[in-house]
C-alpha positions in Angstrom: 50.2 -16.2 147.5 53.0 -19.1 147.7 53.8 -18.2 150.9 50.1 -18.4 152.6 49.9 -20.9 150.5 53.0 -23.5 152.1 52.3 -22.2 155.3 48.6 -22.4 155.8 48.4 -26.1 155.8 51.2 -26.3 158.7 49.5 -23.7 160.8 46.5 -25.4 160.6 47.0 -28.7 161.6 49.2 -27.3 164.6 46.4 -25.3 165.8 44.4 -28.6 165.7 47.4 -30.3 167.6 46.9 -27.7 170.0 43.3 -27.9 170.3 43.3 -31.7 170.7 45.3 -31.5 173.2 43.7 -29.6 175.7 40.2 -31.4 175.0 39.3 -34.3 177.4 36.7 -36.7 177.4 34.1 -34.5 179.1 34.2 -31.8 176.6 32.2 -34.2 174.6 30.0 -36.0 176.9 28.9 -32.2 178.5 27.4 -31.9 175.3 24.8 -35.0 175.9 24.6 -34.2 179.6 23.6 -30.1 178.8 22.4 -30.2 175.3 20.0 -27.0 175.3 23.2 -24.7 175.1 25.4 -26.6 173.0 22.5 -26.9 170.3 22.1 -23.2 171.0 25.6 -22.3 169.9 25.9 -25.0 167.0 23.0 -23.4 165.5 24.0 -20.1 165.4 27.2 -20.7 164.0 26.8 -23.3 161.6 23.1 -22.3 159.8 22.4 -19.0 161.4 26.0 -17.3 160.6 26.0 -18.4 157.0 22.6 -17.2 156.6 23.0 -13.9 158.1 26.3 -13.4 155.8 24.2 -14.7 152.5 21.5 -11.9 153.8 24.0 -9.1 153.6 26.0 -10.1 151.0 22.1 -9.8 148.9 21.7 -6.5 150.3 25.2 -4.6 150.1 25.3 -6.4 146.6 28.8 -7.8 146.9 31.0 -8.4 144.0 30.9 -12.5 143.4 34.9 -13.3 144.5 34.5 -11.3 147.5 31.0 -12.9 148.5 32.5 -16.1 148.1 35.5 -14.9 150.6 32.5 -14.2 153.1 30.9 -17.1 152.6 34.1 -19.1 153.2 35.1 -16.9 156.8 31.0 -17.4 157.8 31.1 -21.2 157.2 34.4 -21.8 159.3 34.2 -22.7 163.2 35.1 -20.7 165.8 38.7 -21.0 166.7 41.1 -21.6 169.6 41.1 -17.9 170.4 37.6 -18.0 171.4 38.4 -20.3 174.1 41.3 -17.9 175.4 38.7 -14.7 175.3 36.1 -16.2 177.2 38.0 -17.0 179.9 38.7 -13.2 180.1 35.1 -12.4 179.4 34.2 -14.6 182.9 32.1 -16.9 180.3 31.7 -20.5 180.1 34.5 -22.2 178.7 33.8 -25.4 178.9 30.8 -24.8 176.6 33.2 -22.7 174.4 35.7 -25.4 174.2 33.0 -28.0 173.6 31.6 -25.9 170.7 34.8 -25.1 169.2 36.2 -29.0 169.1 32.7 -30.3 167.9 31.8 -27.7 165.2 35.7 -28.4 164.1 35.5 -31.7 163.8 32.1 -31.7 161.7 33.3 -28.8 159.7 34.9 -31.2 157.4 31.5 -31.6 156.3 29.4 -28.3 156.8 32.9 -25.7 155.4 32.7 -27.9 151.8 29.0 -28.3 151.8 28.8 -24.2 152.5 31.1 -23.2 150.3 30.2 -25.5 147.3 26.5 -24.5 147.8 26.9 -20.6 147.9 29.3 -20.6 144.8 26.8 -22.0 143.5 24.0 -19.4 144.3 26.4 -16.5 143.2 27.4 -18.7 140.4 31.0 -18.1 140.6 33.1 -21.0 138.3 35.7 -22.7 139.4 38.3 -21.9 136.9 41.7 -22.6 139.2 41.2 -26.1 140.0 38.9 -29.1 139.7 37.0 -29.4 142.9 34.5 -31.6 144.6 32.7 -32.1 148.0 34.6 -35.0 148.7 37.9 -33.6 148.1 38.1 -31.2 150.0 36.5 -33.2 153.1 39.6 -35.1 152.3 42.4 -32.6 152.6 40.1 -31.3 155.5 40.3 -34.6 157.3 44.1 -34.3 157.2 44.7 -30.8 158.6 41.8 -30.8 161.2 40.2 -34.1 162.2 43.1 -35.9 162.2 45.6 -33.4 164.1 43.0 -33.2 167.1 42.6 -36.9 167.5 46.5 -37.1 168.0 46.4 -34.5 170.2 43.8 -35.7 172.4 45.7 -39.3 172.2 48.8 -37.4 173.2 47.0 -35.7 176.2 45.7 -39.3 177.7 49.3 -40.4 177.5 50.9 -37.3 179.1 48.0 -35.5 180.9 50.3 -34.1 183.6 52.7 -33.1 181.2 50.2 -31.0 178.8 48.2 -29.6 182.0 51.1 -28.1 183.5 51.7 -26.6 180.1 48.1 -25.2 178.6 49.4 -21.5 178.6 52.0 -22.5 176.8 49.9 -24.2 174.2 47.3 -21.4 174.1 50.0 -18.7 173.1 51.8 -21.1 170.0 48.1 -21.5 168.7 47.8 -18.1 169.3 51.1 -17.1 167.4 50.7 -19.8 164.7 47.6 -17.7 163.5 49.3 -14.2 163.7 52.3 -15.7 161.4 49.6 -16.9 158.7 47.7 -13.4 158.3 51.0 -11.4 158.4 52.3 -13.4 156.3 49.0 -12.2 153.8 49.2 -8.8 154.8 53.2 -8.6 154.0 53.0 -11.0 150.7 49.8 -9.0 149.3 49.4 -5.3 150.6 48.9 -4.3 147.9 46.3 -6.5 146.6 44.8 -6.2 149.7 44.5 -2.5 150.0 42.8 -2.3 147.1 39.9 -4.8 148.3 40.3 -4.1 151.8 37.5 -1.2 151.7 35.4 -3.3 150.3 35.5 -6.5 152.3 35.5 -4.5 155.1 32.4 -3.1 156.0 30.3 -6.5 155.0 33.0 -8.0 157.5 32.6 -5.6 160.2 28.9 -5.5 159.6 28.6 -9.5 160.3 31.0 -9.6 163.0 29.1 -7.1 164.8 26.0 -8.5 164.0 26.6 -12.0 165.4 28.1 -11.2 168.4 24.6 -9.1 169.1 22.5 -11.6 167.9 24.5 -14.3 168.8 24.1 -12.9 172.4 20.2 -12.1 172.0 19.5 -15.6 170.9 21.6 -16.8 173.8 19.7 -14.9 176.4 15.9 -16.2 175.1 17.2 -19.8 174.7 20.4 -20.7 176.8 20.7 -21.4 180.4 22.6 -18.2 182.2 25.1 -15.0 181.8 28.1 -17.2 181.2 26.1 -18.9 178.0 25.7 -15.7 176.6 28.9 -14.0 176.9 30.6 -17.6 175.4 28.0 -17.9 172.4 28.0 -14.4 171.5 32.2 -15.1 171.2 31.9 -18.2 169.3 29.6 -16.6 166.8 32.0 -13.3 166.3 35.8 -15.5 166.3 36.3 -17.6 163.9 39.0 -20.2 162.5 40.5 -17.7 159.9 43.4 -20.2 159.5 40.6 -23.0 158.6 39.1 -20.3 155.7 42.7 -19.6 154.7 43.1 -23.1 154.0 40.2 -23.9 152.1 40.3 -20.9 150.0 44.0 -21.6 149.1 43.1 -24.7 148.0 40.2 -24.0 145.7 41.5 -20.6 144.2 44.8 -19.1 142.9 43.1 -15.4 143.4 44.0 -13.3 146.8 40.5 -11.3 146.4 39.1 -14.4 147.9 41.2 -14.5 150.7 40.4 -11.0 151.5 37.7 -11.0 153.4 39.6 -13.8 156.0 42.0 -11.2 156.1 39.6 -8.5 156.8 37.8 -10.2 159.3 40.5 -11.9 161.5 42.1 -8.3 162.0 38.1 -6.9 162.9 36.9 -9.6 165.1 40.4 -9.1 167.2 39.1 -5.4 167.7 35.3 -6.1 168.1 35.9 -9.2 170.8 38.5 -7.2 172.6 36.1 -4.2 173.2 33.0 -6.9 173.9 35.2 -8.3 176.6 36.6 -5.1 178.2 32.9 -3.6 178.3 32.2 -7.0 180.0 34.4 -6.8 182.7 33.4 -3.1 183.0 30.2 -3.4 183.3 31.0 -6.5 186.2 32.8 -3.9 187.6 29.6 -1.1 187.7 27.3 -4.0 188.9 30.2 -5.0 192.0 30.7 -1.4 192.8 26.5 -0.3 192.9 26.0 -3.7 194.9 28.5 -2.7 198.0 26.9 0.7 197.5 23.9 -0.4 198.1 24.7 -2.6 201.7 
């Protein structure tokens, strides 16, 4: 695990860079202008999420490690990629981009407080390294927080110069997470083979379930289509790079990086066949409208 381990760090804080710098002003002051979606999105990802993971890892009767690798993926924010696939789902990304920099930024607070808390419940030691709240806030602060505040000072500086390059910026945050999870699946197949049945249908069981319920909650409580489409996203991607980190820095063991690994390759899969029934179903509703006249 040397390798995730050097590399993680690195990816992360670019992938904050890169997030930082495409956030503006607005994306935060949206929130306090239209608060009932934000507030519908933050709640779903940061309690509902974790709960709904806690539920099933109860009912499947998880093995402790692999819980805990569950528990780590559920209590991470969504990710740049979520940004990037609702724009091709026609949803609202500004609210996506809004929810992703926000829940971020006060993940250095909810990720150790989630983590700490359900290790607890499963009561699973910590027998790699001494750990506290605090300390990992810490090391959070470093990789996250701090990288997006640079990159939003770097944006204000050179705004036309980032603007005219945000596709370029989407696809290095997009590779910079493909390089940390191949680097897992090349450094430990075959740890992960042998966990990977496992850890996978709790992981494809919760990604599927958010994204649905995500969606349902969206449509009884936030304001249109667009709402729905970007919270049911946010609730299915999430910053596998972020739950990399912090499991590389609490544990030595791969089993609790596992479930990450699982997940980031299933919610790739699920988001991509939410998006493309999407579109086709835009497509159905186009076509029987011109029908119609």
């Amino acid at each position: 695990m040397e390798v995730v381990t050097k590399i993680a760090p690195i990816a992360l804080a670019l992938i904050m860079l890169t997030l930082g710098l495409g956030l503006t002003k607005s994306d935060f002051t949206r929130v306090i202008k239209r608060p009932k979606d934000f507030l519908v999105g933050l709640i779903c990802q940061v309690i509902l999420l974790p709960i709904i993971a806690f539920v099933l890892i109860k009912i499947l009767n998880v093995q402790p490690a692999l819980a805990l690798g569950v528990m780590i993926i559920a209590a991470a924010p969504g990710g740049v990629t979520s940004n990037i696939l609702t724009k091709f789902a026609n949803g609202d990304v500004a609210l996506s981009v809004s929810l992703t920099a926000i829940v971020s930024l006060l993940s250095i607070l909810t990720v150790p407080f989630i983590v700490i808390k359900s290790a607890d419940l499963l009561d699973i030691n910590y027998l790699s390294k001494e750990i506290s709240m605090s300390g990992i806030s810490i090391k959070m602060f470093l990789v996250v927080t701090l990288p997006v505040v640079i990159g939003m000072l770097i944006r204000k500086f050179a705004q036309d110069f980032i603007i005219k390059r945000t596709a370029l910026i989407e696809k290095i945050s997009l590779t910079l997470f493909m390089i940390v999870f191949i680097s897992i699946w090349l450094e430990e197949w075959d740890n992960i083979i042998m966990y990977i049945s496992r850890a996978g249908v709790i992981t494809l069981i919760l990604n599927v379930t958010m994204m649905i319920l995500g969606f349902y909650v969206a449509k009884i409580f936030a304001s249109g289509v667009e709402q729905r489409k970007c919270i049911s996203l946010e609730c299915g991607l999430q910053n596998g790079t972020l739950a990399v980190f912090v499991s590389t820095q609490i544990f030595d063991d791969i089993i609790y990086l596992i479930p990450t690994a699982s997940y980031a390759l299933i919610m790739f899969v699920t988001s991509i066949i939410s998006v493309s029934y999407t579109h086709l179903r835009a497509h159905e509703t186009k076509a029987n409208l011109v029908w119609r006249r």
